[in-house]
C-alpha positions in Angstrom: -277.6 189.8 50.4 -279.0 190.9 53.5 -279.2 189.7 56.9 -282.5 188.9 57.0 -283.0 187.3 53.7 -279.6 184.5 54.8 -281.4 183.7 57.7 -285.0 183.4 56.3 -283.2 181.1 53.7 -281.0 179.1 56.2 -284.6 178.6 58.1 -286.4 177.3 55.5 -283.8 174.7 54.7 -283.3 173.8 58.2 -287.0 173.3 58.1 -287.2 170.4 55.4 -283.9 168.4 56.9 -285.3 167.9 59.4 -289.0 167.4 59.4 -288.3 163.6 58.7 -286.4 163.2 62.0 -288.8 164.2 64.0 -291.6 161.6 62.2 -291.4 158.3 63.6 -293.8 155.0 64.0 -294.2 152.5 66.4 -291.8 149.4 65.7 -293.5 146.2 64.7 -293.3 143.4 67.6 -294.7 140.8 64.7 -292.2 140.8 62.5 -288.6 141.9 63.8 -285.4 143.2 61.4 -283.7 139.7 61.3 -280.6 141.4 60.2 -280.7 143.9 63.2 -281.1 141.1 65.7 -278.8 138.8 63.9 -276.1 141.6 64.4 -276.6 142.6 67.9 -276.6 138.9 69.2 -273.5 137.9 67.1 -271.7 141.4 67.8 -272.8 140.2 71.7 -271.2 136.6 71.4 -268.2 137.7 69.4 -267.3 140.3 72.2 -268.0 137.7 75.1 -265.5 135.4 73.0 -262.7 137.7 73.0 -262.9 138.5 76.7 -262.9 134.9 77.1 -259.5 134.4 75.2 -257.7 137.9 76.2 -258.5 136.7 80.2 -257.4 133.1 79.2 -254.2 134.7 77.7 -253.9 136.7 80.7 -254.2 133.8 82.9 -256.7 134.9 85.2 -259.0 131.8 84.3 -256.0 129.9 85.5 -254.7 131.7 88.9 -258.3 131.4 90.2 -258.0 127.8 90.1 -254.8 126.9 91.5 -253.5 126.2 94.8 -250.4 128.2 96.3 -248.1 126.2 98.6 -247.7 128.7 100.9 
């Protein structure tokens, strides 16, 4: 097989995956992906959760708001 003919053939498919990436529409502001929002607020409040306990574990919350006797 010769040069020419791999490439025209690599081109072609390279052609076809990918034409759908390029297509896209505008997203719909009337009706939202639930699921997608569900996700990113929960993944949000989860994460905000656990820096809450790690820093409680740390003790930072509680060093803040204490008085030294020195």
């Amino acid at each position: 097989m010769t040069f020419n003919r791999l490439l025209s053939t690599a081109v072609s498919f390279s052609k076809v995956g990918s034409r759908s990436v390029f297509t896209s529409s505008k997203p719909d502001t009337a009706n939202p992906n639930w699921l997608r929002v569900g996700l990113a607020f929960g993944t949000s409040a989860f994460l905000w959760g656990l820096r809450y306990v790690w820093r409680r574990k740390n003790g930072v919350y509680d060093e803040k708001n204490t008085y030294s006797e020195a």
